[in-house]
C-alpha positions in Angstrom: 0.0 0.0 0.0 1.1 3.4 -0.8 2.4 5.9 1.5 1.0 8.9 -0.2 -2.4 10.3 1.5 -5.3 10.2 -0.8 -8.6 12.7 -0.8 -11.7 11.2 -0.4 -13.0 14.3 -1.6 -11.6 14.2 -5.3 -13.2 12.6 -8.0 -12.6 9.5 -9.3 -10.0 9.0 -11.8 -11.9 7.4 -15.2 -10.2 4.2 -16.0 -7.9 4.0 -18.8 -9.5 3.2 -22.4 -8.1 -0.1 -23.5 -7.0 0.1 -27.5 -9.5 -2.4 -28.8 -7.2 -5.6 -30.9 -5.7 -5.4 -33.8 -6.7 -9.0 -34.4 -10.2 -9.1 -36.6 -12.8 -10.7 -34.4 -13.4 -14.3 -36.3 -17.5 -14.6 -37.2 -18.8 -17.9 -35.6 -18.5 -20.7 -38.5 -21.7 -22.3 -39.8 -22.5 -24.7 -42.3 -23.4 -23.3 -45.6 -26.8 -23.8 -46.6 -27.6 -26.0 -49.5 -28.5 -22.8 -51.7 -25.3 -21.3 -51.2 -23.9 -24.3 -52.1 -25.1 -24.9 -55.6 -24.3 -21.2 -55.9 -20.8 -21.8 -55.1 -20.9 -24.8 -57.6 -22.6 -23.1 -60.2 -19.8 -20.2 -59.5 -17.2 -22.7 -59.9 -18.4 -24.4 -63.1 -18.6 -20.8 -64.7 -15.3 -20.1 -63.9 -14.0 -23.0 -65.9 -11.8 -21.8 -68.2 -12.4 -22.3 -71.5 -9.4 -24.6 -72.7 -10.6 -27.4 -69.9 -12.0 -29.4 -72.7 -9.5 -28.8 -75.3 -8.5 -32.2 -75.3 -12.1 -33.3 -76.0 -12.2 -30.6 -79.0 -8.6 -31.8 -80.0 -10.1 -35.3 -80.2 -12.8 -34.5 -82.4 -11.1 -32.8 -84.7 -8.9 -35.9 -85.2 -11.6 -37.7 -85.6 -13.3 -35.5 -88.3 -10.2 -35.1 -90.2 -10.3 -39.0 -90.5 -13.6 -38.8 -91.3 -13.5 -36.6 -93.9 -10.2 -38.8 -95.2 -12.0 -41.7 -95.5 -14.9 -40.3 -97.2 -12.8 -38.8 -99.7 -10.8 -41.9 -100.4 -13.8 -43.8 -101.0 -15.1 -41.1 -103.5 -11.7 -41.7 -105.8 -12.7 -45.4 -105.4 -16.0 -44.9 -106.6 -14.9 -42.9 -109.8 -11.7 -45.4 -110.8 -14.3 -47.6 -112.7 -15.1 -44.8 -115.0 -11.4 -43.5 -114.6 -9.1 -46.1 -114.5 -10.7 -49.0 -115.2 -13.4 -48.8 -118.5 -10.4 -46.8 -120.1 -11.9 -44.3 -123.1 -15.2 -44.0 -123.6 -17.8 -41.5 -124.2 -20.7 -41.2 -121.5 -24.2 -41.3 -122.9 -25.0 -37.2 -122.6 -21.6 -36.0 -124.7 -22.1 -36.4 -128.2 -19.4 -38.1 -130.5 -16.7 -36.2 -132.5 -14.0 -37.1 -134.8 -10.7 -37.5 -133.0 -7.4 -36.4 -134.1 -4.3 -38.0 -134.6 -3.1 -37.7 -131.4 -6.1 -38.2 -129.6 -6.1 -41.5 -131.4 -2.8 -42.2 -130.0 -3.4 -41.6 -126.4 -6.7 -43.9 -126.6 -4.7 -46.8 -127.9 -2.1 -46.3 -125.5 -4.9 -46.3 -122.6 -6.9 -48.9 -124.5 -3.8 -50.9 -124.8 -1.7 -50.3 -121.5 -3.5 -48.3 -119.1 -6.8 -50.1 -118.6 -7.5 -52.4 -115.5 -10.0 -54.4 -117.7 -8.1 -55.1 -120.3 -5.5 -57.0 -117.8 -9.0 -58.6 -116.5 -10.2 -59.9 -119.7 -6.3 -61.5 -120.3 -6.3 -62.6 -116.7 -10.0 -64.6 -117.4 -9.0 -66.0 -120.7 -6.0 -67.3 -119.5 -8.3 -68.6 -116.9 -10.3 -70.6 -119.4 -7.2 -71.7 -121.6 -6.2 -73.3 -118.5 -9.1 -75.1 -117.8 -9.2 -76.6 -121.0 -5.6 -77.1 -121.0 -4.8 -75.1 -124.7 -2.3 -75.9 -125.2 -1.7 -78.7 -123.5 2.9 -78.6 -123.6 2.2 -75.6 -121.4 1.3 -77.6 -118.8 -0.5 -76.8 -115.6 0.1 -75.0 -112.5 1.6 -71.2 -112.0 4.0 -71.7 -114.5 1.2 -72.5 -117.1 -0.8 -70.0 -116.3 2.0 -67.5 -116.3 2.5 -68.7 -120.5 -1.0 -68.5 -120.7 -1.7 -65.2 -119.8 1.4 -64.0 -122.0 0.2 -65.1 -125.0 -3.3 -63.5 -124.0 -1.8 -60.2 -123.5 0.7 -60.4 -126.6 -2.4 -61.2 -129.1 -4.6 -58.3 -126.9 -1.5 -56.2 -127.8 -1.4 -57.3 -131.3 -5.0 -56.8 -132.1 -5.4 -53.7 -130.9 -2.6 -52.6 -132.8 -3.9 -53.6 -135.9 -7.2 -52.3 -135.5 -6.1 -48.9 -134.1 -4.3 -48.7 -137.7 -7.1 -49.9 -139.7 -9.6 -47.6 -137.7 -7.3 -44.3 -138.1 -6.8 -45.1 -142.0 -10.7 -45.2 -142.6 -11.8 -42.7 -139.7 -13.6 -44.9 -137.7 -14.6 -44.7 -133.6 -12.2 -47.1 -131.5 -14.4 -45.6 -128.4 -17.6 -47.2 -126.9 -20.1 -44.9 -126.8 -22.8 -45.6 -124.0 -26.4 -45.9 -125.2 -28.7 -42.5 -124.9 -31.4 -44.7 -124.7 -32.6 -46.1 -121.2 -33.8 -49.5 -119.9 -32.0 -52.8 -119.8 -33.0 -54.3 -123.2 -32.3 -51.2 -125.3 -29.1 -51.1 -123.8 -28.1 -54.6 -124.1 -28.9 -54.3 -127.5 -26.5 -51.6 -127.6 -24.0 -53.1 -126.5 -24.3 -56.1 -128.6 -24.5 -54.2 -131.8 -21.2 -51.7 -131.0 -19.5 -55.3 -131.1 -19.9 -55.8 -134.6 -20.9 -52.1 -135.9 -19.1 -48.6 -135.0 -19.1 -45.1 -136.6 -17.1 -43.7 -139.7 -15.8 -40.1 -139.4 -19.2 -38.3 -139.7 -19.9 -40.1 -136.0 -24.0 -40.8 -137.4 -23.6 -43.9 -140.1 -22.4 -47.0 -138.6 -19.8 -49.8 -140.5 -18.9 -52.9 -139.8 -16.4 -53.3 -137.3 -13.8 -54.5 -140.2 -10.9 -53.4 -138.4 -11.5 -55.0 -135.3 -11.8 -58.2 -137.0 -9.0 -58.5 -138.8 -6.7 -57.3 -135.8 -8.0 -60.5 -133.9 -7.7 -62.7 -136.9 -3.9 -61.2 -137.1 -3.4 -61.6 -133.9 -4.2 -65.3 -133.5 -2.7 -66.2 -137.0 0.7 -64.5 -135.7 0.3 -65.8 -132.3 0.6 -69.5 -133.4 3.0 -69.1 -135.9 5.7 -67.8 -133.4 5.8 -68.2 -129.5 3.0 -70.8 -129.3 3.5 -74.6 -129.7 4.5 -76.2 -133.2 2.1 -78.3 -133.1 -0.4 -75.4 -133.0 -2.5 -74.4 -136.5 -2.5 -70.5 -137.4 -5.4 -70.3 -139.3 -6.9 -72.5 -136.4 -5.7 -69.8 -133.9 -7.4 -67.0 -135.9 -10.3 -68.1 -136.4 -10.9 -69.0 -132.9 -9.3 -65.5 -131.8 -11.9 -64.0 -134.1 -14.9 -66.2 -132.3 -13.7 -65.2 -128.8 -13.6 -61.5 -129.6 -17.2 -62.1 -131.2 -18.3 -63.7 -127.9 -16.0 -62.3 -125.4 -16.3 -58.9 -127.1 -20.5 -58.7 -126.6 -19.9 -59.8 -122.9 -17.4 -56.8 -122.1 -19.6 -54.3 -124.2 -22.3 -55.4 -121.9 -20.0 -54.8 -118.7 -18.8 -51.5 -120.0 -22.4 -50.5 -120.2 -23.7 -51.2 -116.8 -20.5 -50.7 -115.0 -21.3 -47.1 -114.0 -24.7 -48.7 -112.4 -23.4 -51.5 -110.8 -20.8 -48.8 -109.3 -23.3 -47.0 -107.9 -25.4 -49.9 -106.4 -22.1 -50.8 -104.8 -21.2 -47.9 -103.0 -21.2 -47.4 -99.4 -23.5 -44.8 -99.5 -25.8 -45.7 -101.3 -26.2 -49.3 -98.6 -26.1 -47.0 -95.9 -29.0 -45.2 -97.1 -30.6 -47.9 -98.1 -30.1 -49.7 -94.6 -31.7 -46.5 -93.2 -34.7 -46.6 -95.4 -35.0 -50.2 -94.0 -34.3 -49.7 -90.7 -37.4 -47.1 -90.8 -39.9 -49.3 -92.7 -39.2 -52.5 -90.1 -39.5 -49.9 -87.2 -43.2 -48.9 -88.9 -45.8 -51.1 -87.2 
């Protein structure tokens, strides 16, 4: 206790303010309420930023540049038969004109070398000599059919040789001209009649297919009188070269002429659409 006196009278001294703290007073935690809560998760989902599903997006795009590959791919597949594989021919809504020289040349050179059904013909022929086992010193087996298939494509060669020269000289079509007419039978009938007939220069009157005929005489006559067997008869040979182009010749007209249908039939779209037109009719009840 202190020794100093103190007045009873005075007033009271006030007590001394206290500086409040510096320290934030903490609120009293409570559990959010489910509102708030799909607030804050909506808030969160908005804040997403915009490259999160890039690698989705990335994906896609992958996938619909392979897509569009593919689709694409099949398209040139679709158009080689009337590309790449019928060779030269005139569709049925382009009218005929003469050709030149040189156009001449580059149909015989596609005619001859560049068309896949002209290896397919060879390739089937061969097929048949070697059933029938013509002639019969080739023997059978791979090696056979190897001979076979060269003679094939040597007379082919030699044929259309002569007949590109005979046609050129008297200004007649080497091209098959698809029929303006419509329906199977008028067509088949065209195509059995190009086989024997085709156009002079004025591309209206029709002649015999004289070239043509000789070139397959030719090349069967020259055929068996050099690289095929000895025992072999060259007139034989021609004459029968000249009866397969007369048979083979109506069946590969026909071909030519429904190729471009049979294409179409084909084609992956044209089953997917009609496996959707299906799929909708069986679904009808």
């Amino acid at each position: 206790m202190s020794w100093a006196q103190v007045d009873p009278a005075a007033p009271a001294q006030p007590a001394e303010k206290q500086e409040p703290s510096k320290q934030p007073a903490t609120p009293p935690q409570s559990e959010p309420s489910k509102q708030d809560s799909g607030k804050q998760e909506a808030g969160q989902q908005d804040s997403v930023p915009p490259d999160a599903n890039k690698p989705d997006s990335t994906k896609q795009a992958v996938v619909d540049t392979v897509n569009s590959t593919v689709n694409a791919t099949v398209d040139t597949m679709r158009r080689l038969p009337a590309q790449w594989f019928l060779g030269s021919y005139v569709p049925s809504d382009r009218n005929l004109t003469p050709l030149t020289l040189e156009e001449r040349r580059d149909v015989y050179i596609r005619q001859t070398y560049l068309t896949g059904a002209s290896y397919l013909k060879r390739l089937f022929s061969a097929g048949v000599d070697q059933a029938r086992g013509a002639p019969y010193e080739w023997g059978g087996g791979l090696g056979g059919y190897g001979k076979r298939f060269g003679s094939r494509y040597g007379q082919f060669i030699i044929q259309n040789s002569i007949a590109a020269a005979g046609n050129a000289a008297l200004g007649y079509e080497p091209r098959y001209d698809y029929c303006k007419c419509t329906g199977f039978w008028p067509r088949t009938k065209h195509a059995i009649e190009r086989n024997f007939v085709t156009y002079n220069e004025t591309e209206v009157e029709r002649r015999v297919q004289i070239p043509l005929y000789v070139g397959a005489f030719g090349a069967g006559a020259i055929s068996g009188a050099t690289w095929r067997p000895a025992t072999e008869n060259p007139w034989k040979d021609g004459a029968y070269s000249v009866a397969s182009q007369a048979g083979f010749g109506v069946l590969s007209n026909w071909l030519q002429e429904f190729a471009l249908d049979i294409g179409r039939k084909l084609s992956p779209q044209r089953r997917r659409r009609h496996a959707r037109t299906s799929g909708s009719d069986a679904a009808q009840p």
